[in-house]
N, CA, C and O atoms as a CHARMM CRD file, in Angstrom:
* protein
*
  336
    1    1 UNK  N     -6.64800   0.78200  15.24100 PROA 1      0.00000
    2    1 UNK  CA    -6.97900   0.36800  13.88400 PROA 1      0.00000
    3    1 UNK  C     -5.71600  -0.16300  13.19000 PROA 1      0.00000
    4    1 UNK  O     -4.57400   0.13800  13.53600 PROA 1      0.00000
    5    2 UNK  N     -6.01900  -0.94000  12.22800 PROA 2      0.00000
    6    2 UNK  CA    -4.85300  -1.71900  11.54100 PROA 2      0.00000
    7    2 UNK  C     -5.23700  -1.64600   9.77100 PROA 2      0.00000
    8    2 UNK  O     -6.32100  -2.04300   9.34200 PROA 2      0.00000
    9    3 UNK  N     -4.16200  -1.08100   8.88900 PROA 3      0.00000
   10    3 UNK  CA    -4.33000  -0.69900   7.91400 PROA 3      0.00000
   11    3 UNK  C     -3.75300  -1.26600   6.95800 PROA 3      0.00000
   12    3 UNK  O     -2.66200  -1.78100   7.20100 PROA 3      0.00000
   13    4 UNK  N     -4.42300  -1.36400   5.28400 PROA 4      0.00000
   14    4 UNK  CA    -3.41400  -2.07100   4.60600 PROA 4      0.00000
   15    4 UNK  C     -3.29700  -0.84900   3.42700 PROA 4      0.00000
   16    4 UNK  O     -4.00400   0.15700   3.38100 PROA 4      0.00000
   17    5 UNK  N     -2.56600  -1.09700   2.79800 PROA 5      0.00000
   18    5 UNK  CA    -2.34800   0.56800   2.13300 PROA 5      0.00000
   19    5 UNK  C     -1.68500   0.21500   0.75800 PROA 5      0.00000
   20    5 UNK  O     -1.04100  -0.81400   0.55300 PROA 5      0.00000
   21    6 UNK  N     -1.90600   1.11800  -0.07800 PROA 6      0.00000
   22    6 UNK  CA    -1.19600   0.72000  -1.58300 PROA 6      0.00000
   23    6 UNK  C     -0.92600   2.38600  -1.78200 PROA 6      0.00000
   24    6 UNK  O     -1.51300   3.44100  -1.54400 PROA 6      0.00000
   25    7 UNK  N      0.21100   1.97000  -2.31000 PROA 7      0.00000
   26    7 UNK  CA     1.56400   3.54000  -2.49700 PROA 7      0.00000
   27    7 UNK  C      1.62500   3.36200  -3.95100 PROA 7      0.00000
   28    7 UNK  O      1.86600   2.19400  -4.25700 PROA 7      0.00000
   29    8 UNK  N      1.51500   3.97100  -4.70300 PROA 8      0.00000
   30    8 UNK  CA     2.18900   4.80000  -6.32800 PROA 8      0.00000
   31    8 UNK  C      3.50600   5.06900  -6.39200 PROA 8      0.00000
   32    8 UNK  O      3.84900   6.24500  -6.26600 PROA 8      0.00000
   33    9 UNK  N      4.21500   4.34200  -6.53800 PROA 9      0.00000
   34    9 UNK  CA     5.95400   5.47400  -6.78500 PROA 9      0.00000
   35    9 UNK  C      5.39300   6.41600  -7.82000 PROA 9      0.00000
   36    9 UNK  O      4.54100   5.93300  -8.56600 PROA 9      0.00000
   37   10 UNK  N      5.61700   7.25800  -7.93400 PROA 10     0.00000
   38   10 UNK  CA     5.54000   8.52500  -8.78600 PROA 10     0.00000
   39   10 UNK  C      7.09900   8.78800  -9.40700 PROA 10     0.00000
   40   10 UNK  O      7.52500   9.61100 -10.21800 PROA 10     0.00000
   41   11 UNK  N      7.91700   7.40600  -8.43600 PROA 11     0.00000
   42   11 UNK  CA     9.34800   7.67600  -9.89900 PROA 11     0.00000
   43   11 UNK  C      9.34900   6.45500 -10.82000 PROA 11     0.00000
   44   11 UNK  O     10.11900   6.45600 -11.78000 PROA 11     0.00000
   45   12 UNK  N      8.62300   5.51700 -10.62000 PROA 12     0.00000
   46   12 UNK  CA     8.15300   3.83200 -11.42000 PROA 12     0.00000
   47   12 UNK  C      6.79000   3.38200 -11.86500 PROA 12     0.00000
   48   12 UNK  O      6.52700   2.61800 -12.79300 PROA 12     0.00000
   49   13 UNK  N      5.98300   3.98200 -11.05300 PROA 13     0.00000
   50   13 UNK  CA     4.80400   3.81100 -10.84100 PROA 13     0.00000
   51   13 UNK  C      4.63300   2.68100 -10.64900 PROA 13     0.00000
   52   13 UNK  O      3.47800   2.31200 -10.86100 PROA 13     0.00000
   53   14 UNK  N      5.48000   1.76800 -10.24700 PROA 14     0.00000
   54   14 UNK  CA     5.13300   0.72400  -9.70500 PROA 14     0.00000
   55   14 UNK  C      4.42400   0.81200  -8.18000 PROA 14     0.00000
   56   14 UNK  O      4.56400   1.82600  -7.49500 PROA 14     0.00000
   57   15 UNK  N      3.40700  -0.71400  -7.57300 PROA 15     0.00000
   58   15 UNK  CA     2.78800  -0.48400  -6.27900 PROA 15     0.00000
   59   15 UNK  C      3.33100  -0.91600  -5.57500 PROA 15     0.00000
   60   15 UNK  O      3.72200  -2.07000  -5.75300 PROA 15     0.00000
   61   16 UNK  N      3.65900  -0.17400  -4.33500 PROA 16     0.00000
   62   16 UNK  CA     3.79800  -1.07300  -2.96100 PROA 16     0.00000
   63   16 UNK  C      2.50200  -1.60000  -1.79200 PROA 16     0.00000
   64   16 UNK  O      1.68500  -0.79600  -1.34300 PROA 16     0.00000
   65   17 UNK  N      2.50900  -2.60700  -1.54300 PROA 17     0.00000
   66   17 UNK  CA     1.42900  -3.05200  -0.71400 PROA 17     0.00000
   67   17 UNK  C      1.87700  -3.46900   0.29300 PROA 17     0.00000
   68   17 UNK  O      2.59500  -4.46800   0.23300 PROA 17     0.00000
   69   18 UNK  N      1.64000  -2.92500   1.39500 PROA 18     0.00000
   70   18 UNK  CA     1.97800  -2.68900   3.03100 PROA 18     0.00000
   71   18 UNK  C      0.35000  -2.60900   4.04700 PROA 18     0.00000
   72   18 UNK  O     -0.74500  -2.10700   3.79300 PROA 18     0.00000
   73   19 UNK  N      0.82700  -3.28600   5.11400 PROA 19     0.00000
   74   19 UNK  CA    -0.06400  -2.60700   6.23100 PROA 19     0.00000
   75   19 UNK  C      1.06600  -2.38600   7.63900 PROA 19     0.00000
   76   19 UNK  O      2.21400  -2.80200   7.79500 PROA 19     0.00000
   77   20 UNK  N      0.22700  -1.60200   8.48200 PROA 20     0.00000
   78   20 UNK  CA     0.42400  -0.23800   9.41400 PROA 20     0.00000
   79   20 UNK  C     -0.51400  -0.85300  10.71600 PROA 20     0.00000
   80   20 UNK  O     -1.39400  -1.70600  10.60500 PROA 20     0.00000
   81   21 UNK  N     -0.06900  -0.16600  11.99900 PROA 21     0.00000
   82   21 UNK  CA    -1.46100   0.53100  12.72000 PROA 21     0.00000
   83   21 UNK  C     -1.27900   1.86600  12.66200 PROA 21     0.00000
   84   21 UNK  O     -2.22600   2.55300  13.04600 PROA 21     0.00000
   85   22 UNK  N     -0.07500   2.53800  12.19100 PROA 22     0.00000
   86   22 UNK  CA    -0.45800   3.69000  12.53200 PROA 22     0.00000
   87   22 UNK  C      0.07100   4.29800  10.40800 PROA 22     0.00000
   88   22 UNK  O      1.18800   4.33200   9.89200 PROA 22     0.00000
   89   23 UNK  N     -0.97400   4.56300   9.94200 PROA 23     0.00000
   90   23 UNK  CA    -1.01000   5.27300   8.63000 PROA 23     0.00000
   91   23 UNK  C     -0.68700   6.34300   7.88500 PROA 23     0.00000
   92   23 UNK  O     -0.44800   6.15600   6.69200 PROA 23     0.00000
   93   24 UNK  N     -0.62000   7.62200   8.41800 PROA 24     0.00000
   94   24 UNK  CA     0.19300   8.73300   8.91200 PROA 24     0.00000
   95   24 UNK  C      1.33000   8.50500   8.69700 PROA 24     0.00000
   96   24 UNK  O      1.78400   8.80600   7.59300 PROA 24     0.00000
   97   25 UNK  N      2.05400   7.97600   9.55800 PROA 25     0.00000
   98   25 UNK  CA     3.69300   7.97900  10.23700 PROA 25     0.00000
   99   25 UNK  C      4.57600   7.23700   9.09600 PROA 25     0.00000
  100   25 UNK  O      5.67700   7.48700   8.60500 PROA 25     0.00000
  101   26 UNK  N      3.33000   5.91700   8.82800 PROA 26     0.00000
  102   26 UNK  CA     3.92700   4.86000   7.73800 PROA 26     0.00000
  103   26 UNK  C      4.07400   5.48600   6.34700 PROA 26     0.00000
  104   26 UNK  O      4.94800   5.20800   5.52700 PROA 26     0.00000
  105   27 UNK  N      3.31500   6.16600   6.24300 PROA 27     0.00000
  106   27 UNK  CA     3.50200   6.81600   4.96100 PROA 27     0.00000
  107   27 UNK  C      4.81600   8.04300   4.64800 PROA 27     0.00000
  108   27 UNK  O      5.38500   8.47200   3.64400 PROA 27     0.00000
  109   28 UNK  N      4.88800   8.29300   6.14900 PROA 28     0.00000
  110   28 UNK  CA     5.66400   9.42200   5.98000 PROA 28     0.00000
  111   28 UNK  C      7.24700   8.64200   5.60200 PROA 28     0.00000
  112   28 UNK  O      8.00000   8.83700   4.64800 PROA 28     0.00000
  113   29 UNK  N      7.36700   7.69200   6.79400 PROA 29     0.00000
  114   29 UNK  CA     8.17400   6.97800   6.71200 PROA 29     0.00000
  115   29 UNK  C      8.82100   6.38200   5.32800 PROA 29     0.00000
  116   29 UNK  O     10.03000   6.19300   5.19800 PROA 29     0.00000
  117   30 UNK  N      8.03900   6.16700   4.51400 PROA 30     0.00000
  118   30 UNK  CA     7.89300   5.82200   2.92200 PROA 30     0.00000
  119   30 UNK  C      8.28100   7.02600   2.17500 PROA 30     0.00000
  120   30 UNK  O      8.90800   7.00900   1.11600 PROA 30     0.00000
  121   31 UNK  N      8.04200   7.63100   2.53200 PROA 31     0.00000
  122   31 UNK  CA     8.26900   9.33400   1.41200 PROA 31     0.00000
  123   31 UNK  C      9.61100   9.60800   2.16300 PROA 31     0.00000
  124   31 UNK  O     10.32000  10.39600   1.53700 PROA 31     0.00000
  125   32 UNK  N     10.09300   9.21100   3.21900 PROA 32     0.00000
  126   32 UNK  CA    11.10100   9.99400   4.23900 PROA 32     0.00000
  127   32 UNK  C     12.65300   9.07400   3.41600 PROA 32     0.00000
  128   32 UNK  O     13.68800   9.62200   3.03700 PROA 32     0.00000
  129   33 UNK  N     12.35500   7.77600   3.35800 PROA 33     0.00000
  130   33 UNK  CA    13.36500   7.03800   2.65600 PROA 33     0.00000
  131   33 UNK  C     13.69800   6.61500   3.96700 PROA 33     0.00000
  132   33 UNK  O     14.90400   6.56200   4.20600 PROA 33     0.00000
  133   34 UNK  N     12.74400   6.23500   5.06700 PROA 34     0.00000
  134   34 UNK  CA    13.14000   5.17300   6.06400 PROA 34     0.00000
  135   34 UNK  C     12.84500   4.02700   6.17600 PROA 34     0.00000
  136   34 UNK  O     13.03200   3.37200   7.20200 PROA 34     0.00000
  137   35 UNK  N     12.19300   3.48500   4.84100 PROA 35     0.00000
  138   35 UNK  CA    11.62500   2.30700   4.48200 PROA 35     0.00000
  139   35 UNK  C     12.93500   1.79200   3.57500 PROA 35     0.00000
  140   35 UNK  O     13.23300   2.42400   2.56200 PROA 35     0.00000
  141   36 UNK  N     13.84400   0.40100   4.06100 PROA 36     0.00000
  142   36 UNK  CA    14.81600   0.00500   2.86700 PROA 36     0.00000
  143   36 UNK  C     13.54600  -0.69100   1.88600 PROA 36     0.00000
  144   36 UNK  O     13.87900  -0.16000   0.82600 PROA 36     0.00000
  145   37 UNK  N     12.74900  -1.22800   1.65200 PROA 37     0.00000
  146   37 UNK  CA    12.17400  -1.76800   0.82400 PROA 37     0.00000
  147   37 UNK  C     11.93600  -1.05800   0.14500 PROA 37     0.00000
  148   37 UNK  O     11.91000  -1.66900  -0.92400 PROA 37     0.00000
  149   38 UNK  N     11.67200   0.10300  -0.06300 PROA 38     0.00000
  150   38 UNK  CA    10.94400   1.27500  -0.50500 PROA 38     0.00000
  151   38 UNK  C     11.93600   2.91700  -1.29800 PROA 38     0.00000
  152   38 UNK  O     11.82800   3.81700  -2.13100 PROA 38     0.00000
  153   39 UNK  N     12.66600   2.45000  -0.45300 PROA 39     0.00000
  154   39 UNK  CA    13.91500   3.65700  -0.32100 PROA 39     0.00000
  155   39 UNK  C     14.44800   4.40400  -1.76300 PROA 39     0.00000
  156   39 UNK  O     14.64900   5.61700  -1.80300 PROA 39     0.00000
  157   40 UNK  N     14.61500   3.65700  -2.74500 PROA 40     0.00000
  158   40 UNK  CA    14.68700   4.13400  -4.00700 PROA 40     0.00000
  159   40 UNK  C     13.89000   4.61200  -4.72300 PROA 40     0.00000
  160   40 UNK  O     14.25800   5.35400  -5.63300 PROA 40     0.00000
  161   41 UNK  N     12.68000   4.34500  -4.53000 PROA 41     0.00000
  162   41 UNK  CA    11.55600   4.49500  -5.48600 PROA 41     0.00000
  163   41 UNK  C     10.81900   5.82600  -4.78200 PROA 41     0.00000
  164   41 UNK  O      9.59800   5.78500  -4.93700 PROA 41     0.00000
  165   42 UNK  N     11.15400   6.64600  -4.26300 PROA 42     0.00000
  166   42 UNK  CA    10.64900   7.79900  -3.30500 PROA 42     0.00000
  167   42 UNK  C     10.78100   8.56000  -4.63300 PROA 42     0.00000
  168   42 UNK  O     11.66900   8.58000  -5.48500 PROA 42     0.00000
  169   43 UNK  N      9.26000   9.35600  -4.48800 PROA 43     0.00000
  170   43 UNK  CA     8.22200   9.68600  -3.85500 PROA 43     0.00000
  171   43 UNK  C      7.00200   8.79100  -4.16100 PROA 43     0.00000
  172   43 UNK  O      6.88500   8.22700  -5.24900 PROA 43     0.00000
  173   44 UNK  N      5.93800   8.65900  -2.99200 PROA 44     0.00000
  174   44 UNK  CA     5.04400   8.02400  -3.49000 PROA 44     0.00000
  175   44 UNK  C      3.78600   8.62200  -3.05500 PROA 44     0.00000
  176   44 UNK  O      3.79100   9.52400  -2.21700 PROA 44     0.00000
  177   45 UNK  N      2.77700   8.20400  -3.54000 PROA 45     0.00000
  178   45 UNK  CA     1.27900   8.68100  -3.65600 PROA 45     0.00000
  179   45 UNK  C      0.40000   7.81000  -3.05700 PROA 45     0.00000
  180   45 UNK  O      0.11800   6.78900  -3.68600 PROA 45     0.00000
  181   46 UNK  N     -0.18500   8.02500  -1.78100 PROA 46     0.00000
  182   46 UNK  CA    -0.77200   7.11200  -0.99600 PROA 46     0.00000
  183   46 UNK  C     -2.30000   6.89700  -2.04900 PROA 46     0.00000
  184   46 UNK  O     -2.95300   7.92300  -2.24200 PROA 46     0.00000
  185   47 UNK  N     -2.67900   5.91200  -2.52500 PROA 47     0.00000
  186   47 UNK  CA    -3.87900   5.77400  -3.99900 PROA 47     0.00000
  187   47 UNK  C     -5.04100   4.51200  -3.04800 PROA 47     0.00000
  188   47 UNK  O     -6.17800   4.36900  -3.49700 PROA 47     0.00000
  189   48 UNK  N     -4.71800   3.90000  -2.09700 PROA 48     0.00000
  190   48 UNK  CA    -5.62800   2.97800  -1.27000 PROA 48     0.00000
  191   48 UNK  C     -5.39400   2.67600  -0.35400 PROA 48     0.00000
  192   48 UNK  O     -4.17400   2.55800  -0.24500 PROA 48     0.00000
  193   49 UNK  N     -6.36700   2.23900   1.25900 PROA 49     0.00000
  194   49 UNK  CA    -6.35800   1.73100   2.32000 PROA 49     0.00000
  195   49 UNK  C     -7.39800   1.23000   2.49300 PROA 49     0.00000
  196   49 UNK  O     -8.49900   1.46700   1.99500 PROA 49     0.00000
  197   50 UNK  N     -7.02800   0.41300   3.31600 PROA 50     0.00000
  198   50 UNK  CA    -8.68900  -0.20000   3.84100 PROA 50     0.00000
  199   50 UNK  C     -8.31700  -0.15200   5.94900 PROA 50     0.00000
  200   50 UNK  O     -7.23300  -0.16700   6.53300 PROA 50     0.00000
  201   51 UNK  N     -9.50000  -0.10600   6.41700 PROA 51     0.00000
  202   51 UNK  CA    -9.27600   0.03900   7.42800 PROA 51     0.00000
  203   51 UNK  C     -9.72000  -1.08600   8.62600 PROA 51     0.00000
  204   51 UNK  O    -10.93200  -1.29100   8.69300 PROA 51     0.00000
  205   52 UNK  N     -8.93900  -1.76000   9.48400 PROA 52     0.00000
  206   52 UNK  CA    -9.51200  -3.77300  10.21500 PROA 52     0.00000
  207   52 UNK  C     -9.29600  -2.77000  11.58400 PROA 52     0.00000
  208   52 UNK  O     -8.67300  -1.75900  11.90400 PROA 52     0.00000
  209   53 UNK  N    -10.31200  -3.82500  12.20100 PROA 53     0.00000
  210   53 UNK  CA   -10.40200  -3.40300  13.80500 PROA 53     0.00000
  211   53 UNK  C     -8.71600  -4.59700  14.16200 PROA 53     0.00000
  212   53 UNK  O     -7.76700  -4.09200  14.76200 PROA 53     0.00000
  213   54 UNK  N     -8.67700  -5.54400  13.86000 PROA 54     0.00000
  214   54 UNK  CA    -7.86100  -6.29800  14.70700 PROA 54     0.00000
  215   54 UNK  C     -6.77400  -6.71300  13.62100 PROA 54     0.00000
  216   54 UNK  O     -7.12300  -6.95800  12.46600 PROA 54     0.00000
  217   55 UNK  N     -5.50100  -6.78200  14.00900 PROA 55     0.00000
  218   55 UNK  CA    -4.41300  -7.20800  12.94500 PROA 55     0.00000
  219   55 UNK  C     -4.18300  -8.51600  12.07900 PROA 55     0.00000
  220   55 UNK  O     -3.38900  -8.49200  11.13900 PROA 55     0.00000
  221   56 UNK  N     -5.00500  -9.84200  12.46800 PROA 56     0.00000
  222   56 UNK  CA    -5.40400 -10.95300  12.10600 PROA 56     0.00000
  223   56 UNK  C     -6.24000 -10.05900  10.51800 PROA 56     0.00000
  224   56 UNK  O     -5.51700 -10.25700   9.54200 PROA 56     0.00000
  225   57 UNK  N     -7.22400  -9.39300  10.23400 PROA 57     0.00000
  226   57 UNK  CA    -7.62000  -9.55600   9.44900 PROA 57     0.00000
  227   57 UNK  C     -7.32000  -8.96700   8.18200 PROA 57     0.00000
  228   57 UNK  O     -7.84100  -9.22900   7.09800 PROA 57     0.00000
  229   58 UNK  N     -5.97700  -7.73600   8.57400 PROA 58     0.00000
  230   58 UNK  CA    -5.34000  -6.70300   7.64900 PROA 58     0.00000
  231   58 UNK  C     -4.30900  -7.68000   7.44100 PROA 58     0.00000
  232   58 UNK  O     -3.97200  -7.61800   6.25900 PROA 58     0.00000
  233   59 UNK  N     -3.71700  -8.47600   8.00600 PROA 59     0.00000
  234   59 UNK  CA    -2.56200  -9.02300   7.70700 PROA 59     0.00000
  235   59 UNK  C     -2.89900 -10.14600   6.65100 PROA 59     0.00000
  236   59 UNK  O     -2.06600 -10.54900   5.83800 PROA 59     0.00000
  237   60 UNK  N     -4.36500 -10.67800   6.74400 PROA 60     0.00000
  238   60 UNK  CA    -4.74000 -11.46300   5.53000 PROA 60     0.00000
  239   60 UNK  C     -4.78200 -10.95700   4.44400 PROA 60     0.00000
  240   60 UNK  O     -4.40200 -11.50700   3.41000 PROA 60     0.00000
  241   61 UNK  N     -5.59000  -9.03200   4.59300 PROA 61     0.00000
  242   61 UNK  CA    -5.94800  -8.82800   3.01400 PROA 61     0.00000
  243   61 UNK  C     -4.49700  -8.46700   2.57800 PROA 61     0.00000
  244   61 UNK  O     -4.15800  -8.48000   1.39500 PROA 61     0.00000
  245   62 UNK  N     -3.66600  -8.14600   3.59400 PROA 62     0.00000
  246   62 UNK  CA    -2.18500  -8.30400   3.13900 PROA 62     0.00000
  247   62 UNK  C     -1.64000  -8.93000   1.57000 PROA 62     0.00000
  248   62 UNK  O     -1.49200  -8.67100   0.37500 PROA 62     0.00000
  249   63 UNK  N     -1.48200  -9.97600   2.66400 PROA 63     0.00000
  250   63 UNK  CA    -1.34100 -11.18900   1.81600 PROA 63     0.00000
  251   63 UNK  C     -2.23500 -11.94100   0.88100 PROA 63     0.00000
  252   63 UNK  O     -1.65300 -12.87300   0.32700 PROA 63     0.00000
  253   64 UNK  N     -3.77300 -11.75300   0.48200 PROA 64     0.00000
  254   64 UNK  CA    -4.69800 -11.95100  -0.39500 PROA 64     0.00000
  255   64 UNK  C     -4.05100 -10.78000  -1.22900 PROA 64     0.00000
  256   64 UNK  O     -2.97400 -11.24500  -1.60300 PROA 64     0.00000
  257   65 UNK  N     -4.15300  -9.65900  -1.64500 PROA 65     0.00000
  258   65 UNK  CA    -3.48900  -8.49500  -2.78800 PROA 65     0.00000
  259   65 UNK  C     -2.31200  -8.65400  -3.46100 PROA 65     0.00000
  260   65 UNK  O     -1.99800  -8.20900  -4.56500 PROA 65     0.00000
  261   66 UNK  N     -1.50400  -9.52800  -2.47400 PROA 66     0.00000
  262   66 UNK  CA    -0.36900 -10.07500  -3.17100 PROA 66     0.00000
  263   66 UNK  C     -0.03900 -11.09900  -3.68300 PROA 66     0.00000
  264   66 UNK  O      1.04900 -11.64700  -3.85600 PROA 66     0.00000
  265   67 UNK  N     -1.66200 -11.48500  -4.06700 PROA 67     0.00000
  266   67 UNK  CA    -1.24600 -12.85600  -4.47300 PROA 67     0.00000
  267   67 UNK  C     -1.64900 -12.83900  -6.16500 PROA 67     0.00000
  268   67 UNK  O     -1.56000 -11.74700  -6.72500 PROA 67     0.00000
  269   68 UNK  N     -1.88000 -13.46600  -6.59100 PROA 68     0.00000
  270   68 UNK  CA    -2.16200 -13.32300  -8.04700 PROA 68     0.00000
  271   68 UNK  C     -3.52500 -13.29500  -8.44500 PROA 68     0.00000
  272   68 UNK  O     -3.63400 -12.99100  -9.63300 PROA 68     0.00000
  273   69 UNK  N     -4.96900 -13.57900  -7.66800 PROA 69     0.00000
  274   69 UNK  CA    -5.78200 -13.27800  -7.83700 PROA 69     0.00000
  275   69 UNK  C     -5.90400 -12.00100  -7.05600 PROA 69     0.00000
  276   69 UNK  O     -6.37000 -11.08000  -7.72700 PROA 69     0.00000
  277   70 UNK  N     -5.55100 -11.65100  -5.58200 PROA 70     0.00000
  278   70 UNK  CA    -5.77100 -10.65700  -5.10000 PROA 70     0.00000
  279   70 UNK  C     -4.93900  -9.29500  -5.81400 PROA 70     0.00000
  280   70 UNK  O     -4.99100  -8.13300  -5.41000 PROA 70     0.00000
  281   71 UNK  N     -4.32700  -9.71000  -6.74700 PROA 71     0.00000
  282   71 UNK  CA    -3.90100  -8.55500  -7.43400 PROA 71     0.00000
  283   71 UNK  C     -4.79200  -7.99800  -8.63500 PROA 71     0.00000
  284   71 UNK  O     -4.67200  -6.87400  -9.12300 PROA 71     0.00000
  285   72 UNK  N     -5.57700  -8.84000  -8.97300 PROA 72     0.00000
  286   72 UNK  CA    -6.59500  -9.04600 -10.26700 PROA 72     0.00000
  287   72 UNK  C     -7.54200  -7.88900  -9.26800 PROA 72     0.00000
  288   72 UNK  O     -7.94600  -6.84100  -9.77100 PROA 72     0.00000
  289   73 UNK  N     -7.74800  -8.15300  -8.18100 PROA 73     0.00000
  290   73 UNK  CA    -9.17400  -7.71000  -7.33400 PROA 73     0.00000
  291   73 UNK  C     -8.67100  -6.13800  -6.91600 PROA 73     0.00000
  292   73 UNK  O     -9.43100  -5.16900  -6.93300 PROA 73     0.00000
  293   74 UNK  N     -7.52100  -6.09600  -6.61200 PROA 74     0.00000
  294   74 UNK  CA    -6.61200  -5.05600  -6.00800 PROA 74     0.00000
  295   74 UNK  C     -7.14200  -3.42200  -7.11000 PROA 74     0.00000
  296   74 UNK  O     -7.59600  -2.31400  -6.82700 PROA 74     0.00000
  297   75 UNK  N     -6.73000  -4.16900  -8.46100 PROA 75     0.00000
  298   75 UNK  CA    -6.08200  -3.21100  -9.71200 PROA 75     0.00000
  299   75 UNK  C     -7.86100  -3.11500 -10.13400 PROA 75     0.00000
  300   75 UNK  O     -8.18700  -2.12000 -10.78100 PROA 75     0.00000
  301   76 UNK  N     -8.64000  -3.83200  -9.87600 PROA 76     0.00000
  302   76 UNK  CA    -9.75900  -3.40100 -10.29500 PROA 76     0.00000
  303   76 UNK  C    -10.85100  -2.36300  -9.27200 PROA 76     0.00000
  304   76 UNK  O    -11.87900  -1.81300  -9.66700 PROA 76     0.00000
  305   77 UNK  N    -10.28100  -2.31200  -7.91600 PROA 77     0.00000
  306   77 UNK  CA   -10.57400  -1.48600  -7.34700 PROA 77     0.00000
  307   77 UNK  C    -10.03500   0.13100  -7.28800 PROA 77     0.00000
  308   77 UNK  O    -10.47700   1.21600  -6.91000 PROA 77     0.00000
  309   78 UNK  N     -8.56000  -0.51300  -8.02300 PROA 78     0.00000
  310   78 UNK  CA    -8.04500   1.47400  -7.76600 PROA 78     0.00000
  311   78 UNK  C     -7.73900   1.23600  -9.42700 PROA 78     0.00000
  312   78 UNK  O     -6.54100   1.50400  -9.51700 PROA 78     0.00000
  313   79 UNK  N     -8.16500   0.91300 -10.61400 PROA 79     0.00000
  314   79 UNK  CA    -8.34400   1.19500 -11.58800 PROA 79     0.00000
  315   79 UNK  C     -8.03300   2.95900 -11.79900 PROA 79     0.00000
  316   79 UNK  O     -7.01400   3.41100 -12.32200 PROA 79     0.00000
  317   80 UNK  N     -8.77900   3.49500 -11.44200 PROA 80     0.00000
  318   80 UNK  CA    -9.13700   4.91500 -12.32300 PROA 80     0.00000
  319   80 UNK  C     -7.61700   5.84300 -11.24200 PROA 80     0.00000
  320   80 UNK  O     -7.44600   7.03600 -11.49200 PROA 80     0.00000
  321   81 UNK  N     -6.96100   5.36500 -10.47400 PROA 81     0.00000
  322   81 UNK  CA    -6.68500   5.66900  -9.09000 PROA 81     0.00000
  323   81 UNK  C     -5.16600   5.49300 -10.33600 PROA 81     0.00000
  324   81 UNK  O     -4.79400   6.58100 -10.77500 PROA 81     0.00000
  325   82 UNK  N     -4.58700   4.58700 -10.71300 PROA 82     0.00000
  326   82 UNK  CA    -3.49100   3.87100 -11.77900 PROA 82     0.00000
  327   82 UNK  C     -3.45600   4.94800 -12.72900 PROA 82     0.00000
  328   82 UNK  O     -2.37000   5.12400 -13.28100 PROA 82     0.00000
  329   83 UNK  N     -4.53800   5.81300 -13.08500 PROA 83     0.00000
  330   83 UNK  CA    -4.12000   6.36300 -14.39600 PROA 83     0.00000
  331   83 UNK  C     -3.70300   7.61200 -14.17600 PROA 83     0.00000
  332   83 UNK  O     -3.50000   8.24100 -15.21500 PROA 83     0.00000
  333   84 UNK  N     -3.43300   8.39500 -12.81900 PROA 84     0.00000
  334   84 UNK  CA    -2.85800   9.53800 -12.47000 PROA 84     0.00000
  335   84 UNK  C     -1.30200   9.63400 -12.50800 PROA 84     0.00000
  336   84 UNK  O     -0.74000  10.68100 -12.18900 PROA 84     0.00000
């Protein structure tokens, strides 16, 4: 399985949007401060995933969430998910 995932900093609350095959490890990796992209803003709150059989199609919604409409679509799905 191939995953795309949205993280909470819980020190910015700003989002990170990433995908994985393995979801678990990646996350830990993120909280661990073995992510440089990520590394400052530790701790975070795993708040969404979605789950693709093949990496072609996670790597799109990837990149659709980060775009400026897919962020419109993103924030209206984890809405209530933002206010913790």
């Amino acid at each position: 399985m191939h995953y795309v995932y949205v993280l909470k900093s819980i020190k910015d609350n700003k989002l990170y949007i990433g995908k994985t095959d393995n979801l678990e490890i990646r996350f830990k990796e993120h909280n661990q401060g073995k992510v440089r992209s990520t590394k400052s803003r530790i701790p975070f709150k795993l708040i969404f995933y979605e789950a693709f059989s093949n990496k072609t199609d996670a790597g799109r919604d990837e990149l659709f969430f980060k775009s400026g409409y897919g962020k419109e679509v993103l924030k209206e799905k984890i809405k209530y998910s933002l206010l913790d």
